[in-house]
C-alpha positions in Angstrom: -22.2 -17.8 -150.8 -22.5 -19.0 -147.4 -23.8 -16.0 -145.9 -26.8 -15.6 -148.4 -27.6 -19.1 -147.8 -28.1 -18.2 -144.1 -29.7 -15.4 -144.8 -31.9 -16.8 -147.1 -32.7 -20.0 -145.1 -33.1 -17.2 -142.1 -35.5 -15.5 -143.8 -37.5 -18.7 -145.1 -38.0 -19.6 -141.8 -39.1 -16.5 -139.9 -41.7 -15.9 -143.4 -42.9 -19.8 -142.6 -43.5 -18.9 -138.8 -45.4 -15.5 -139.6 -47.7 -16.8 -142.1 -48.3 -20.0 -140.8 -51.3 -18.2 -138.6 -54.1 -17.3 -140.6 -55.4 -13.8 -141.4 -58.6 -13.9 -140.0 -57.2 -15.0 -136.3 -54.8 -12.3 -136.2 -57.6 -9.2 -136.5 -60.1 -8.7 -134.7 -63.2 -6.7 -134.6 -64.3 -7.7 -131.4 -64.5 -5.9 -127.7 -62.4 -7.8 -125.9 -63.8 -9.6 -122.6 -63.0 -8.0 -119.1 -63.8 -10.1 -116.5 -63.3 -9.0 -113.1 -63.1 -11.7 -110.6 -63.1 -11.0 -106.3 -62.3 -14.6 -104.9 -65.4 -16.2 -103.4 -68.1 -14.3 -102.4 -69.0 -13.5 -98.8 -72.4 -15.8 -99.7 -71.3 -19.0 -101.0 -68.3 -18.8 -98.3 -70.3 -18.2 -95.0 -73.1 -20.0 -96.3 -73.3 -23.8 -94.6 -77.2 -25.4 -94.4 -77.9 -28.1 -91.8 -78.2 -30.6 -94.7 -75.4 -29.4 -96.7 -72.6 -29.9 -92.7 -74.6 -33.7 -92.0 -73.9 -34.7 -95.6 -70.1 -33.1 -95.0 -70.1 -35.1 -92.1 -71.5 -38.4 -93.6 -68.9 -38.1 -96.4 -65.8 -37.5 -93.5 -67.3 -40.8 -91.5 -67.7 -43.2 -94.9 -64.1 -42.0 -96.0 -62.9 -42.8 -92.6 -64.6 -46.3 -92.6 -63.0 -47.4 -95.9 -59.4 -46.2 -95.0 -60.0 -48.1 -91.6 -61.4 -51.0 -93.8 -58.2 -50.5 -95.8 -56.1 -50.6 -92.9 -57.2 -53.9 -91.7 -56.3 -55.7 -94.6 -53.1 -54.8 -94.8 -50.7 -57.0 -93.6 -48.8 -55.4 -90.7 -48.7 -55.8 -87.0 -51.4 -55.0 -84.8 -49.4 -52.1 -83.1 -49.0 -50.5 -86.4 -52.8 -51.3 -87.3 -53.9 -49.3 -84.4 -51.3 -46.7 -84.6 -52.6 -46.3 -88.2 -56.2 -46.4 -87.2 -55.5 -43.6 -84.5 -54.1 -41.2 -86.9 -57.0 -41.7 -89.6 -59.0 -41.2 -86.4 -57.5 -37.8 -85.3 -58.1 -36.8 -88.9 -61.3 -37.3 -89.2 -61.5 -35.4 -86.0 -60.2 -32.0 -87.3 -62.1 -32.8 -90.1 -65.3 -32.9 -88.7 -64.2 -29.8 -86.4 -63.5 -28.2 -89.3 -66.6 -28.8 -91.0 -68.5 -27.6 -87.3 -66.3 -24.9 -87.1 -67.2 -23.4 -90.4 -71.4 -24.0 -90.0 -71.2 -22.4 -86.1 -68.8 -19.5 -87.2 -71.1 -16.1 -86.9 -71.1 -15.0 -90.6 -73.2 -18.4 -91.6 -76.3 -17.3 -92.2 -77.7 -20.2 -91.6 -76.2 -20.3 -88.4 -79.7 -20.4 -86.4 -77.7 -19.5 -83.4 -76.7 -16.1 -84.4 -79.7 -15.1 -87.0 -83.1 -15.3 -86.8 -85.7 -16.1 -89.4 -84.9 -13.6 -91.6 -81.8 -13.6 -91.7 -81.4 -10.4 -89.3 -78.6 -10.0 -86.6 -79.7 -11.5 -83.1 -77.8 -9.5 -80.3 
């Protein structure tokens, strides 16, 4: 008795989980979607305007002047205020290096140092 109990409780329960999706969701008729994806493109990764780096750059500075504002609120001793300071400092160094790093590399095409007005290689 306790075995078709089991087997019917078994049963009951793998039925439930089957049909507990509907019909319509389970088939299809439609192409599935490919899509096919490369990582960045060579464009929107070597491409860094003028306007686009200063704005980068104004974003770095005004991050840097609220973690410095930040910082001298806190209540600590000077030495560790300025050791604090001079580590949000050296950050927003290689930030900003970063950031000039990226616009002067020579894929930017807006680079004006290596391409010239239309965009063709300058030897």
């Amino acid at each position: 008795m306790k075995k078709i109990f089991t087997l019917f409780l078994t049963l009951f329960i793998i039925s439930a989980a089957a049909f507990s999706q509907p019909f319509a969701a389970a088939v299809t008729f439609r192409t599935p979607a490919v899509h096919f994806s490369y990582g960045k493109h060579y464009v929107e990764t070597y491409s860094l305007t003028t306007v686009e780096r200063d704005r980068q750059i104004a974003n770095i500075n005004a991050a840097y002047n609220q973690q410095v504002r930040e910082a001298m609120s806190l209540r600590i001793a000077a030495s560790r205020k300025i050791d604090l300071i001079q580590q949000l400092q050296r950050e927003r160094n290689n930030k900003i290096e970063a950031v000039n790093n990226r616009f002067l590399d020579y894929r930017n095409k807006h680079n004006y140092n290596h391409y010239d007005r239309n965009f063709n290689w300058i030897k």
